[in-house]
N, C-alpha and C positions, 0 to 999 in steps of 0.2 A: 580339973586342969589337965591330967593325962590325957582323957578323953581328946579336950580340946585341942589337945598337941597333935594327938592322932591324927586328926578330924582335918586338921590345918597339913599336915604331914603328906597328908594321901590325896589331898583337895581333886588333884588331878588327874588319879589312875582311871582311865578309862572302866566304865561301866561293866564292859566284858570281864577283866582282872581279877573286879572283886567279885565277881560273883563266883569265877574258876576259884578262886581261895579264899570264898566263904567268909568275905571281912576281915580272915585272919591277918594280924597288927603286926607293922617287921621294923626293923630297927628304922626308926625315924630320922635320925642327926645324919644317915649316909645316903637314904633312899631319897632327903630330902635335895640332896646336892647332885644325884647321877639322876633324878626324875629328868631334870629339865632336858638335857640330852633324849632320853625317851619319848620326852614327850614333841621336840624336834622332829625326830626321826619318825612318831604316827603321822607328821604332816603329809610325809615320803606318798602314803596310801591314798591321800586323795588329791595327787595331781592332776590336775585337767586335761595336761599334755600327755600324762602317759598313756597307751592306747589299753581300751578297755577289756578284761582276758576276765574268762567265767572261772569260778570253783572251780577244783579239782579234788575230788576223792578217789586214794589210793585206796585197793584191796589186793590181798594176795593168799591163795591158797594149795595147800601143799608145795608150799617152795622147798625144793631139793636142790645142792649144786656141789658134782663130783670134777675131780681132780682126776688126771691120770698119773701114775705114778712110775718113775723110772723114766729111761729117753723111751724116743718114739722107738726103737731099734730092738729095746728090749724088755716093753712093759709089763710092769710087777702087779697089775691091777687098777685099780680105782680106791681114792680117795674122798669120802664124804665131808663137806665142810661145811653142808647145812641139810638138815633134813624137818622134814614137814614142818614147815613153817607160815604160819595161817594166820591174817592180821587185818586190819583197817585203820589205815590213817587219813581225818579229816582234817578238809578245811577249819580256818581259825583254829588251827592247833599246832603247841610248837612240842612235837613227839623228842623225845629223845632215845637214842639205840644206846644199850649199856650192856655191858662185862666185862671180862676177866680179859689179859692177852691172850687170840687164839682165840676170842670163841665164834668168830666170824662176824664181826660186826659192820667193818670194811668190806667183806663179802657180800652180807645182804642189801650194807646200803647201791654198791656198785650196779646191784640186779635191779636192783629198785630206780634205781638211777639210768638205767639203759647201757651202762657199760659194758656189762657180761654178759652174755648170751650163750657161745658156746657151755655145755654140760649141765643145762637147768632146764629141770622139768618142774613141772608146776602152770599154775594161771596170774596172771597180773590185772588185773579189770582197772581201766579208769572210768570214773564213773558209771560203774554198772557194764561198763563194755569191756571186749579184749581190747589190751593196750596195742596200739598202731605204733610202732618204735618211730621212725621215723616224724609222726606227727608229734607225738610224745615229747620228743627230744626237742623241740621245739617252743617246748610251751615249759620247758623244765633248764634248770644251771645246776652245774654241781662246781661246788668253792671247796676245793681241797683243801688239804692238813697245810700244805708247802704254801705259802703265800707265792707265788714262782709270778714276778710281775718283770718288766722291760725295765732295766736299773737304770738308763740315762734317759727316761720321762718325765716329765711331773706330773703331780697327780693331774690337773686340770688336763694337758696334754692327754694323758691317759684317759680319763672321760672323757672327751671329745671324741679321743678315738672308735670307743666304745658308743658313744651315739649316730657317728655320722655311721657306723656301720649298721645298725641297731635299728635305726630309725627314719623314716621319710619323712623328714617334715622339713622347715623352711629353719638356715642356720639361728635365726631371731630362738626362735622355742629350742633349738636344741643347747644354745650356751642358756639360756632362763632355766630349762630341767638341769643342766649340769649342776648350774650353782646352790638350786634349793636344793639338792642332793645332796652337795658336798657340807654346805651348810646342816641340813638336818643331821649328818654323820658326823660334824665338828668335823672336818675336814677344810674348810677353807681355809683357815689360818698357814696353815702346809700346801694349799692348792698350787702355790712354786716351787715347792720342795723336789728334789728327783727322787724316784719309788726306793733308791739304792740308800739314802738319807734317812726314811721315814720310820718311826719306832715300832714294833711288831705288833700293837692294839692300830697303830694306822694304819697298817699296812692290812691287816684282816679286816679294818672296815670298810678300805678302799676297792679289797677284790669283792667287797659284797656290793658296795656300792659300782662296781662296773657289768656287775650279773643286773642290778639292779633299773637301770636305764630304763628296760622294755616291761618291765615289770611284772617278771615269768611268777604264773600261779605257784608251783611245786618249788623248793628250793633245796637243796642238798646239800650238807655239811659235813666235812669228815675232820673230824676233832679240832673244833672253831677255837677251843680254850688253850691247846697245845702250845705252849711257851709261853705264856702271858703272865700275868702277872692279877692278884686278886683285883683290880680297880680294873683292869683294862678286860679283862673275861668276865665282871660284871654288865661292861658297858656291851660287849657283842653278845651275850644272850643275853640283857635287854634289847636289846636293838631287835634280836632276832623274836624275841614274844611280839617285839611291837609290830614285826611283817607281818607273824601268824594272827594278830587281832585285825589285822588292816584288810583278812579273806584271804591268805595265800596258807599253802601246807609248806610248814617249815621240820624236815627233818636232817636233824644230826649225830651225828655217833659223839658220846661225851666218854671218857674213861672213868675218873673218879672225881668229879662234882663236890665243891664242898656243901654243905646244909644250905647255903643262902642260894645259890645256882641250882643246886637239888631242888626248892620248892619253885621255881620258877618256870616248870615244864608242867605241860598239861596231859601227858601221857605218857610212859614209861612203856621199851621192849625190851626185855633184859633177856641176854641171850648167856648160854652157857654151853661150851661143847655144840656149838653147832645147832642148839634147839632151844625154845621159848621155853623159860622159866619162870617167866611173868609178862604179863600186858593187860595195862590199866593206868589208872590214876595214882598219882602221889596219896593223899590220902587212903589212897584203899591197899597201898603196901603194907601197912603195918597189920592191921587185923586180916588182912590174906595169910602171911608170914605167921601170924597168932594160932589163926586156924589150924595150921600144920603143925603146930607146936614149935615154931622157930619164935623165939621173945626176943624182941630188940632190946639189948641193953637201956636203959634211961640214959639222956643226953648223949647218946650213940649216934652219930650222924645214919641215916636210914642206907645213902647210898656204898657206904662202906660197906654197913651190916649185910647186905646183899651181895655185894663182892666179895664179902669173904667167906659166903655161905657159898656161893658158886664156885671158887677158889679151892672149898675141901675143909678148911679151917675146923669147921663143926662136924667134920664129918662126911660122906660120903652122900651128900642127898638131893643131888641132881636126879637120880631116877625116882625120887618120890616128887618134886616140882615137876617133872616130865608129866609126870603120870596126871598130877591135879592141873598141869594146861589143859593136859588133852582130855579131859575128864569133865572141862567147859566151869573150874570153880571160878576162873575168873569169865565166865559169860556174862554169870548176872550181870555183875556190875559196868561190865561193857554196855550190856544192852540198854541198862537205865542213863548210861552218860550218852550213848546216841539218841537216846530219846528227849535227855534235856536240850541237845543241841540242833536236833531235826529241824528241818525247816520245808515248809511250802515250794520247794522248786522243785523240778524235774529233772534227775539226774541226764538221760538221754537229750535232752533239749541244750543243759549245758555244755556237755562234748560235742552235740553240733554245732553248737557255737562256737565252743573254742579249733574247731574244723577249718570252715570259712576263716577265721582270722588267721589261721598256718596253712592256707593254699597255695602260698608260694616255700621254695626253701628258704629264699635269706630275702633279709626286709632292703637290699640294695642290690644293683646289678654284678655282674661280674666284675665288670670295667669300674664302676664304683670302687669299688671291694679293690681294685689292684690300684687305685689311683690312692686313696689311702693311705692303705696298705706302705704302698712304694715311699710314699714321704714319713710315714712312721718309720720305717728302715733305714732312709736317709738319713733322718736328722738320728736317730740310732747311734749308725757307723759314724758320722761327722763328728759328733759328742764323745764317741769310744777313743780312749786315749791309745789302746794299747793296738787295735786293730786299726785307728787312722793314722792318727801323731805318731805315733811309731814306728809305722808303714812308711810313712812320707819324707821320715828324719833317715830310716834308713838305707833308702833308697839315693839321696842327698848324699851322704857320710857314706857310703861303699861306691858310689859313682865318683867322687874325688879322687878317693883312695886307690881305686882301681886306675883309675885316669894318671896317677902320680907313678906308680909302677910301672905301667906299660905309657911310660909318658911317650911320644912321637914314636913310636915301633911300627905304626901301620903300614908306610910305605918303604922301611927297610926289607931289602930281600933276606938278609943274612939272620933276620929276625923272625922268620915266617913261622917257627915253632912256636915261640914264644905269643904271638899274634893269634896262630889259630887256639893255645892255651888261653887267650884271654877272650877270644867269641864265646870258646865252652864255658869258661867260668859266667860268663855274662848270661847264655842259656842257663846254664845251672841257677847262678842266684834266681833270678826273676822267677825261676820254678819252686825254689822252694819260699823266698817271698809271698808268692801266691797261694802258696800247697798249707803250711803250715796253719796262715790264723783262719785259713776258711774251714781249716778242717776240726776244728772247735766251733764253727758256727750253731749247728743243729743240736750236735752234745747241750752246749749252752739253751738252747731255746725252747727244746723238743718240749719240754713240758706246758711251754705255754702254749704250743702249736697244736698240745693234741686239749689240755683247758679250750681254748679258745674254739675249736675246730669244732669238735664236742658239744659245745655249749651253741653249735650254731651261727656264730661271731661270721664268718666268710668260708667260702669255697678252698678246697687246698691248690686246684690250680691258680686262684689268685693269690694266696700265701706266695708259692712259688717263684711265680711268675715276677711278683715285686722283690723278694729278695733276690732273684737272679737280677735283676734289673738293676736293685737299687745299689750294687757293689761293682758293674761293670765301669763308671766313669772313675772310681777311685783306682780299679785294676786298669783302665788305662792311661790314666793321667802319670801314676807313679813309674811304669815302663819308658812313658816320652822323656822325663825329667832323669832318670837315670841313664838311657841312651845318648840325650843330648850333651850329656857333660864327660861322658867318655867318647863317645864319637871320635866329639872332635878333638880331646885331648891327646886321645893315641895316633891322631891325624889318620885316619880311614882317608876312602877315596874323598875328592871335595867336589862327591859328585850330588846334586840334589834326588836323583832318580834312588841310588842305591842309598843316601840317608833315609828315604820312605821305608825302603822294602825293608833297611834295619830295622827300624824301629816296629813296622805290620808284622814281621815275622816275632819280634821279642812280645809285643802285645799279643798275637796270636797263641804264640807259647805258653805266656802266664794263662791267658783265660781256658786254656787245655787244665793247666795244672792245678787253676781254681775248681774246676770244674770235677777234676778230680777230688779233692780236696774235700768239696761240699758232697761226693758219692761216700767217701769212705766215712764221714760224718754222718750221715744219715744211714748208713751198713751199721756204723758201732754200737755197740751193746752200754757203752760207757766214755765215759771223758778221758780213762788210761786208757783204755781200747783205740781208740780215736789217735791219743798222740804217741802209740805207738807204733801204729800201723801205717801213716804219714810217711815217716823215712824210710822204713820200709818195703811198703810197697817202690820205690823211687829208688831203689838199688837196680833191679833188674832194668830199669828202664833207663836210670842210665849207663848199665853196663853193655845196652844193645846199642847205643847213641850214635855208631861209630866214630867217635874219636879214639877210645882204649881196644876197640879191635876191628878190620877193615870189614865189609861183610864175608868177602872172598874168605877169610880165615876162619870166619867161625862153622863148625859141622855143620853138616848138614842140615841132622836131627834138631839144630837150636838155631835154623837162619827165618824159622816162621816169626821168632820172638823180637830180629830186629825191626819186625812190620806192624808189632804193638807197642816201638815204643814211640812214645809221640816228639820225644827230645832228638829221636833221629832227623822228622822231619824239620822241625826247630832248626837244629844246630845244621843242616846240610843245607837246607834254605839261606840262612846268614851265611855260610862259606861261600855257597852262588854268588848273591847280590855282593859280594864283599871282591871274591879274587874271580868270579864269572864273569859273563856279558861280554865278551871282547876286552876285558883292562888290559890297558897298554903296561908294558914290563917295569916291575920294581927298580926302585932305584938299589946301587951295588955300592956302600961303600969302602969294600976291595977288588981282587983285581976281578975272582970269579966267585962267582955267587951260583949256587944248584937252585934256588927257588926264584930265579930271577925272572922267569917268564909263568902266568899267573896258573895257566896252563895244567905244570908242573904238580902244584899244590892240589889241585883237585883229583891227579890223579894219583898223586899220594894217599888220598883220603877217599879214592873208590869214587869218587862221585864225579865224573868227568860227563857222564851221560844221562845223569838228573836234570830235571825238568823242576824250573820253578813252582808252576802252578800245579803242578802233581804234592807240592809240600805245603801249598795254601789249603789245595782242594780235601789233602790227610789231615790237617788241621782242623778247620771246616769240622768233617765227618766227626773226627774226636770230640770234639766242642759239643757237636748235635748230640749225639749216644751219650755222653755222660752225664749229660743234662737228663733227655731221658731217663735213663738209666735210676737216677736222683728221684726224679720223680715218684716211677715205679717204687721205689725202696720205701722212699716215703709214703705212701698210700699203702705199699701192703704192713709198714709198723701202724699207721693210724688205725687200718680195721683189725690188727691184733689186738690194740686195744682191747677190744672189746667182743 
């Protein structure tokens, strides 16, 4: 009857499974309830739609990778955080990287992954050849620790997104693969869910399931189990055997595995201090360990015992593990598991095939890629309560308020102080409305920008390019709607010429300050970085503004700095269109009024001999360069990266 329970238990593990663990029998009553899900998610491997990508076998030999230490200014030497580190990881196999904290685990898989480059010496061969990074990176995803997904998407949303970029094919086959996807992943049920909603097992199966689309041989993981919970880190290293049986190399950095996770890998690199202390099979750790004279406790989980042999716990015996790597005791057993799994193909035939299928960089155009791109952003910001609905309320509620205070003042003369007080405040807000929520833009996202970028998903010009794009109709919708309700409440001219040129210059303004805003976000190091540098920087610029000092008064030595501030031209453009152009004289309601001819005020304020289109055209320029500017920042953090 055991037997038959067995027998009934296992009915459906793939053939490959049992032969990697030798028939050995595992708890049946739980294996029998998370199979179905695995066995779902082998469907994943023989889709028809997905395009067809050959083997890949990883090799690496004498991997070194040093650190410099201290600033650049006054370095103390060089730091080793891996040294000679020599391996082969194949197809159909789900490798796992293990040790202690610190022993570089993160490290090798980043090397291995393409992310690190600078300070490694060493060879990387894919299939028998040196690795081509670029081609590489291509045919490879790496699904970080951070699940870091877009919070107002849903998952479907999300996949779509991920195949129209991913993918050339006709929309019919791309929602057909999304769904057997989500489906094989137990994902559909959640497919309307937002990523911000979804529980941290769906959330790690949905970043694998959006690597997953194109269906990249090599897959990368950096601590898939990290926050889970035992049922939900069983079901994502199932899921992840089940890619490795389906032909693809699945490796991940695990910490400490329990016994059930533990026997579920088909290869072990346990690294210590920087250097292999073992690589091989689950089964062959224990009589390795024996060898040496390390005895695993009975009913000692195997992956602990080895952590805490690396750890020091036992003793001091990393340089006798050092010494039996490099000394080939684990060859043997290497070389007999490559030879149970060898196979009939030609290594070089399948790198040139997987060649031909990455001849281009990304599987859509540019213009694709930004078309996208752009309504992924849209529907973003439209969904974001605190960057739209809040933008838009606030805008509404300060344009009243302001309008009730400087109620009918615009065409009093006696009022002129008071009037030109309330242009600048009008400048002021709409700048830092603008400055502030763009400037958590990239903080917020950077991580999915360089994920996505990384893994090949689009071009960063057309990242770019749609999020500059996709925020311009919100930045100026909310300038018309607050101009129009102070306008006319402070009674401005009721002239329709000079309503435009208000309202072009306040729009002009804000998109300076967004523009700003998304530079210093993309400069910061950090999210407090970010909002603190915001106000900030916005001192000096509006302390050049001329309104708090004329230019004539400020020195010399500091009159270069009222020609960087962009609020000058801002707020000297609205004083034009507003008391410039020939207006005919204030109304006086006493006997003599000093600001009664418009004249006057302009040359109170220095600016009698400004030139409208000189504060469109400074505008303009500002706008161009920090966009740039943005740009650059961002491309030279993506290839620090790496």
């Amino acid at each position: 009857m055991a037997e038959k329970m067995v027998d009934q238990c296992t009915v459906n593990i793939p053939m490959e499974e049992t032969e990697l663990h030798g028939g050995a029998p595992r708890e049946a009553p739980l294996l029998t309830h998370l199979k179905k899900v695995e066995n779902r998610i082998t469907e994943v491997q023989y889709f028809s739609h997905l395009p067809r990508r050959s083997a890949v076998d990883l090799e690496f030999n004498d991997l070194s990778y040093t650190i410099p230490e201290g600033p650049w200014w006054r370095r103390s030497g060089y730091r080793a955080l891996l040294k000679c580190l020599s391996g082969r990881f194949n197809s159909k196999e789900l490798i796992g990287i293990m040790g202690p904290s610190g022993a570089g685990k993160s490290t090798l898989m980043n090397i291995l992954a393409g992310y690190r480059e600078t300070g490694m010496k060493g060879t990387i061969l894919v299939n028998g050849r040196p690795r081509d990074l670029r081609t590489y990176r291509k045919m490879s995803c790496y699904i970080m620790q951070d699940d870091v997904l877009l919070p107002h998407l849903t998952a479907r949303e999300a996949m779509m997104v991920s195949a129209n970029l991913k993918l050339n094919e006709s929309m019919q086959v791309k929602k057909e693969l999304v769904d057997k996807i989500l489906t094989a992943l137990d994902l559909l049920e959640c497919a309307k869910t937002r990523t911000m909603s979804l529980s941290g097992g769906q959330r790690k199966r949905l970043a694998i399931a959006l690597e997953l689309v194109n269906n990249p041989p090599v897959m990368f993981f950096d601590e898939p189990t990290s926050g889970l919970d035992s049922a939900s880190c069983f079901q994502v290293v199932s899921l992840m055997r089940s890619l490795a049986q389906g032909g693809r190399t699945i490796i991940c950095t695990i910490h400490q595995p329990s016994a059930k996770l533990f026997e579920m890998f088909d290869k072990l690199y346990i690294l210590s201090q920087g250097q292999c202390i073992y690589k091989g099979t689950i089964p062959y750790l224990i009589p390795y360990l024996k060898n040496l004279g390390l005895h695993c406790p009975t009913y000692h989980n195997p992956a602990d015992f080895i952590i805490e042999v690396a750890s020091g716990e036992y003793g001091d015996l990393n340089p006798v593990l050092f010494e039996a790597v490099q000394g080939g005791l684990c060859s043997e057993e290497g070389k007999k598991n490559s030879r149970d799994k060898s196979e009939p193909s030609c290594p070089s035939q399948c790198y040139s095939d997987t060649g031909t299928l990455e001849k281009h960089s990304f599987a859509t155009s540019t213009f694709t890629q930004l078309c996208i791109l752009f309504k992924r952003t849209f529907i973003s910001i439209f969904r974001d309560m605190v960057l739209t609905h809040l933008r838009v309320m606030s805008h509404l509620f300060i344009g009243v308020l302001i309008g009730l205070l400087y109620l009918k003042i615009g065409n009093d003369a006696s009022k002129v102080f008071n009037n030109t007080g309330f242009l600048f405040f009008s400048v002021l807000f709409l700048m830092f409305a603008a400055l502030m929520p763009t400037v958590l833009t990239f903080p917020l996202e950077m991580c999915v920008l360089v994920r996505e970028h990384l893994n090949y998903w689009y071009s960063l010009k057309a990242y770019y390019l749609a999020k500059t794009m996709a925020d311009i109709p919100f930045q100026v919708i909310c300038p018309i709607m607050y101009c129009s309700i102070v306008y006319w409440m402070t009674e401005q001219p009721a002239e329709a010429g000079r309503y435009i040129l208000f309202m072009a210059l306040s729009i002009s303004t804000a998109l300076v300050a967004q523009s700003l805003g998304l530079l210093i976000g993309a400069a910061s190091t950090s999210l407090q970085v970010a909002t603190f540098m915001g106000p900030v920087t916005s001192i000096p610029v509006l302390l050049f503004s001329g309104y708090f000092i004329n230019f004539d008064t400020i020195p010399k030595y500091l009159q270069w700095s009222s020609y960087v501030s962009y609020v000058r031209y801002g707020f000297e453009g609205i004083i034009l269109s507003i008391y410039g152009m020939n207006r005919s004289e204030l109304e006086c309601p006493h006997t003599v009024c000093k600001f009664q001819k418009p004249e006057e005020v302009l040359q109170l304020l220095d600016i009698e001999d400004a030139k409208l289109y000189v504060d469109f055209i400074a505008l303009g320029i500002f706008f161009l360069v920090l966009r740039l500017a943005t740009f650059l920042v961002l491309r030279y953090k993506i290839k620090s990266e790496h």
